[in-house]
C-alpha positions in Angstrom: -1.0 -14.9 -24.7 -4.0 -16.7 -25.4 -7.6 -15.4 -24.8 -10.6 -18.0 -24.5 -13.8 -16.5 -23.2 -15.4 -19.0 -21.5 -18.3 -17.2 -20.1 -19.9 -13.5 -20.8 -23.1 -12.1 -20.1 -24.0 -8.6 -19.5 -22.1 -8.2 -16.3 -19.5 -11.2 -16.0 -16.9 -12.3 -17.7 -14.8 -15.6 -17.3 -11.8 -15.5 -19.3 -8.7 -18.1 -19.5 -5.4 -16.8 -19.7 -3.8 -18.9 -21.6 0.4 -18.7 -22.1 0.1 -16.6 -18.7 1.3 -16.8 -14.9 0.7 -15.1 -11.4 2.4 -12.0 -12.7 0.6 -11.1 -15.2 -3.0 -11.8 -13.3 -2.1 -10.1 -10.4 -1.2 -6.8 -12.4 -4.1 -6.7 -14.5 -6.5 -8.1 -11.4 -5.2 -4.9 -9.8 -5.5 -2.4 -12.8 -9.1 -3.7 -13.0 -10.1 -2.7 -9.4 -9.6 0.9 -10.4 -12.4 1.0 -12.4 -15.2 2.1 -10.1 -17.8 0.2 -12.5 -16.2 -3.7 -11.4 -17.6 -5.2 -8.6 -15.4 -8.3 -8.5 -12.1 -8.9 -10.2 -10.1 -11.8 -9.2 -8.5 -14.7 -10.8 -7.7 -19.0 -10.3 -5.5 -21.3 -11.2 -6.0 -25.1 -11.0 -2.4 -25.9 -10.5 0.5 -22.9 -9.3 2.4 -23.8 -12.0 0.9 -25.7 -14.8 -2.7 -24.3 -14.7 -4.2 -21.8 -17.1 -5.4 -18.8 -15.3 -8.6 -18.1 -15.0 -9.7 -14.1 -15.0 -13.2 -13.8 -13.3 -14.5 -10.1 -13.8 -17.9 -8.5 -12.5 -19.4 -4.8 -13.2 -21.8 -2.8 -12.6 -23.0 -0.3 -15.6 -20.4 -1.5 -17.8 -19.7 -4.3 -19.9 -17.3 -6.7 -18.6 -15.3 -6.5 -21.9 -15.0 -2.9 -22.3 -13.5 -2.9 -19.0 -11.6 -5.3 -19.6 -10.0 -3.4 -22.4 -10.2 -0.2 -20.6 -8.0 -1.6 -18.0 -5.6 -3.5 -21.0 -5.1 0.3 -22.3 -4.1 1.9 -19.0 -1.4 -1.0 -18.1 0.1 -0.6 -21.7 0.4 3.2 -20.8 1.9 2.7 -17.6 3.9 0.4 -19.1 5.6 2.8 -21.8 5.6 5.1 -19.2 7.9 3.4 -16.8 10.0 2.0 -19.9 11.3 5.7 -20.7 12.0 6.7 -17.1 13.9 3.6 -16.8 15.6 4.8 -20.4 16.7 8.0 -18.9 18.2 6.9 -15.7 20.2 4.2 -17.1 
């Protein structure tokens, strides 16, 4: 994945996606709404399946990056965490 901030100010963030699909956006569109600091966390893409996806994060009393990574951290936890249950029941 590719990472090219194309707009941040205090409290928005626009960042493409690039090397990403539907998948991936929805997860971490999702993760983000359970920050109680983002107001709006949603993504685009020009075309379904050639388009580079376009993350669109707002907050309130946070920075958009930080949340960002926040959110990042907690996927890569759940992540693990889902990969070792799945370890032991196979």
């Amino acid at each position: 994945m590719e990472l090219n901030v194309l707009e941040e100010t205090k409290t928005r963030m626009v960042v493409e996606l690039k090397g990403e699909d539907h998948t991936f956006c929805n997860f971490l569109k999702k993760e983000l709404w359970n920050d109680d600091k983002v107001k709006v966390s949603t993504y685009a893409m020009n075309h379904p399946s050639i388009g580079i996806p376009r993350l669109i994060l707002e907050t309130s009393g946070k920075a958009p990056r930080e949340a960002l990574q926040d959110a990042a951290k907690r996927l890569s936890k759940n992540i693990e965490a889902f990969k070792k249950a799945s370890e032991k029941e196979i």
